[in-house]
N, C-alpha and C positions, 0 to 999 in steps of 0.2 A: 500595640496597634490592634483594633476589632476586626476581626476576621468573622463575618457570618458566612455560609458556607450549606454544600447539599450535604448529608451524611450517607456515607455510606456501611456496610457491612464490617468496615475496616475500624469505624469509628463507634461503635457501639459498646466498648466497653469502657473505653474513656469516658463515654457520655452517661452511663448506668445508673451513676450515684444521681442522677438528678431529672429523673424519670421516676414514675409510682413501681412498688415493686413487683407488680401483678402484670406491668404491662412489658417488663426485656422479655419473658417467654414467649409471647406474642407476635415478635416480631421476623421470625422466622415464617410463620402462614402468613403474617397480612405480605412479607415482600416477595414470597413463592407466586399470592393470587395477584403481582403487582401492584397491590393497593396499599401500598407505606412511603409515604413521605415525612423526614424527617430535615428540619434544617439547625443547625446548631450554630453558636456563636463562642471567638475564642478569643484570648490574648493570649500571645506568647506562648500560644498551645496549651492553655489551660482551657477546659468548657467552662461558661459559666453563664450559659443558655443554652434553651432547646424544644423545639417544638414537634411533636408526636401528631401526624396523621393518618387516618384512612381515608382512603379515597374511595369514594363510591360511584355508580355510573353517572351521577348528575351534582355531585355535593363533595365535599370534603367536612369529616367528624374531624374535630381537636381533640385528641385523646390528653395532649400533654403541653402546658406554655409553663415553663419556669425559668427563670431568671435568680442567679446568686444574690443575695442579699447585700452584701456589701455596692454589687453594680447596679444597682436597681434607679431607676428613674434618671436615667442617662437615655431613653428613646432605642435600648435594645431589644427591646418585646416587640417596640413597632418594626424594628428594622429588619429583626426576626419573620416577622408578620407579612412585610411588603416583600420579601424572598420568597415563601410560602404561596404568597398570592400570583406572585409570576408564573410560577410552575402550575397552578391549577390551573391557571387561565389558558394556559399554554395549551393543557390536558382537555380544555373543554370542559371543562366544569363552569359554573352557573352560580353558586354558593358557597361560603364555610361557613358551618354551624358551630357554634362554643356553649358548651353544657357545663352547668358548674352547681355548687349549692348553694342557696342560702345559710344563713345567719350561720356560718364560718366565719375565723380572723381574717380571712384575705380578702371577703365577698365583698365588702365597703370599695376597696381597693380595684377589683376584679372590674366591678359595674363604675366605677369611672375611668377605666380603661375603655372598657369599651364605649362606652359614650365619648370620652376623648377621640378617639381612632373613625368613628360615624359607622358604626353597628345598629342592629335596631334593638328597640326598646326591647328589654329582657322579657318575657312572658314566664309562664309556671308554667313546665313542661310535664311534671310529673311529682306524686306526693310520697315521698319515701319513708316508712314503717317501721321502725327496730324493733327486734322481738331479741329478748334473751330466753336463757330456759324455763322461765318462769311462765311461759306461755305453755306448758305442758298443762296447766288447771285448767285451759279453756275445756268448757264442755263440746266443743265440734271437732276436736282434737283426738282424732279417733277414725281408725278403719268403718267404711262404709260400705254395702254390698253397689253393685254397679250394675247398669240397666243391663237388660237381657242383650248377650252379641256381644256387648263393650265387652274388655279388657287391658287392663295397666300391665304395663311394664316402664323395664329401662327403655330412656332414649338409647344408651349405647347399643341394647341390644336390635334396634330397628332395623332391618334390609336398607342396601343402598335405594334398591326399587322404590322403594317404597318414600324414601328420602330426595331423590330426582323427582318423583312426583309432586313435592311440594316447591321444592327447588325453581321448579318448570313453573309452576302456579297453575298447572293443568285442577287439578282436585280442589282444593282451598283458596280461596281469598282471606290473606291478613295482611295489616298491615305492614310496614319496614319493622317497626319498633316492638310488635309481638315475634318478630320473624326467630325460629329454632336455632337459624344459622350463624347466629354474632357469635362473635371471635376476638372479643376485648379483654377478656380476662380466661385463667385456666376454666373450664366446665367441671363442675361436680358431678362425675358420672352417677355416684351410688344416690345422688339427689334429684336427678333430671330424671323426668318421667313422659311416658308418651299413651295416651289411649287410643288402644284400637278398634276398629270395627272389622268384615270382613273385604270392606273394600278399601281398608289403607288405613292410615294415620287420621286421626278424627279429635286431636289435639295434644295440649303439650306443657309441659313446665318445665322450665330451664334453669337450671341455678349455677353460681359461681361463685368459685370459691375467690375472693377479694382480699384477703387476708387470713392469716393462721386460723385464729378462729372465729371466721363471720362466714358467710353465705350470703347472695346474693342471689332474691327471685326476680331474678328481670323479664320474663315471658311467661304470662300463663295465659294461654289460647283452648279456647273449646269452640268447636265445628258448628254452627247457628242451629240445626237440626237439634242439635242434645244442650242448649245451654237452658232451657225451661227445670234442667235435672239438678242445678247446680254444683256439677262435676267438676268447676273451675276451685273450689274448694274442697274437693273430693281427694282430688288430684293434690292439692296445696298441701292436705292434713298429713295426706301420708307422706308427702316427700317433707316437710318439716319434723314429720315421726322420725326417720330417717335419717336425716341429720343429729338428732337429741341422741338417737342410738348410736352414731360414732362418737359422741361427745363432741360435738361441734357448738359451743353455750349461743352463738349470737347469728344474728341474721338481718335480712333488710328485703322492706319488700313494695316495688315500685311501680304505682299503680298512673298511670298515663293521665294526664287531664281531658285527651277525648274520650275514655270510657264513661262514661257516667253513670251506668250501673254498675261496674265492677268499683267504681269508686266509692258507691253508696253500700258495699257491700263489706269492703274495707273497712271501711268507717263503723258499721255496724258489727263486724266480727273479729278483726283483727286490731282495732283502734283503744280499745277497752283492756289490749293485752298489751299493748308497744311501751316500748321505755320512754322512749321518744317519737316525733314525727317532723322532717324536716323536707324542706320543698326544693325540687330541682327546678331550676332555671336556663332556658337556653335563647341564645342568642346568634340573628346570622348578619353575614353581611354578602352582597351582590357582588359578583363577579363582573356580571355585563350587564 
């Protein structure tokens, strides 16, 4: 008999094998900041679904929908799906978002899912960049001196102070999706980098580690005042140096589709060096 079900702290290790493996560490802060919602599906106490979210103050992310192969297309994902939607709704959410990639084995599969289920049309959410260590030839690959005042360092090294003030949104405007603060996968401390000025944090690059050996740039933010200096790849060179120096060969690096100059800057500087480039996709669907 199917049992779908909420999951709780009890049930997370039964459910392990079938989650990504960068995301069980995670789940200790997203349910401290009460924003984890998982729902799982069983027989006979076996898992063999389950679905990973964050809840945000107006949205819920999909971090995770898998379904066992043998039970697939039995209407478990949806069912999965309509237990998940109860609860956000319940919560006052508005939304769930589903981020996925193209030209995967499961993308065929993925997007007539959601088309089935009445999600909206997929858009390109962002164009993602693999670099292995072969990108140590580029010529911009390399320590650069930095305007007068700025200074680099580690993110981990920043003041909380200093960290509440972006938090707050008092100092900076950026978007959700450059935000310092996501918490989806472990952070690469010796890769994450932050520049200063003397009135605070004046930008940032975030990296994560996603796998043994990959890295993930998922934020590079610089403060509107200094982006004429192009610090966003100042900032980039050295924490990708950085990585090459622990031996870390591979990397990815994910540039939003509302940037359009850092897009065009991708293209021109890091495009010429990628092994590959593959486009993320995300799709939502209405709550209320």
């Amino acid at each position: 008999m199917l049992t779908i079900k909420k999951l709780t702290r009890t049930d997370w290790k039964a459910y392990s094998s079938l989650m990504f493996r960068w995301l069980l560490p995670q789940l200790d802060g997203l349910e401290a900041q009460n924003k984890l919602l998982m729902i799982g599906a069983e027989t006979a106490g076996e898992p063999i679904g389950l679905i990973v979210m964050e809840l945000e103050r107006e949205h819920a992310n999909v971090h995770c929908l898998f379904v066992a192969k043998s039970s697939r297309r039995q209407g478990i994902a949806a069912g999965m799906m309509r237990a998940a939607k109860a609860y956000c709704l319940a919560g006052g959410l508005s939304f769930i978002q589903f981020a996925y990639y193209a030209n995967k084995s499961a993308t065929a599969a993925i997007e007539a899912w959601l088309h089935k289920e009445g999600w909206s049309t997929p858009r390109v959410e962002a164009v993602v960049f693999h670099i292995d260590s072969s990108i140590a030839s580029a010529p911009w690959l390399r320590d650069r001196p930095l305007p007068h005042r700025l200074r680099m360092q580690r993110w981990s090294e920043t003041g909380q102070h200093e960290r509440d003030q972006l938090s707050e949104g008092g100092r900076l405007a950026y978007p959700a999706f450059l935000s310092p603060f996501k918490a989806f996968a472990p952070l690469e401390e010796a890769s994450s980098l932050c520049l200063l000025s003397a009135s605070g944090i004046e930008g940032w690059v975030m990296a994560y580690r996603v796998a043994e050996h990959t890295i993930l740039y998922d934020a590079v933010f610089v403060a509107a005042q200094y982006q004429r200096f192009g610090l966003a790849f100042v900032m980039l060179a050295k924490s990708i140096l950085l990585q090459l120096e622990v031996g870390i060969p591979y990397g990815m690096f994910t540039v939003n589709a509302s940037t359009p100059d850092m897009m065009k800057l991708a293209r021109q500087w890091i495009a010429p060096y990628a092994c590959k480039t593959n486009e993320k996709k995300s799709s939502f669907h209405k709550l209320k």
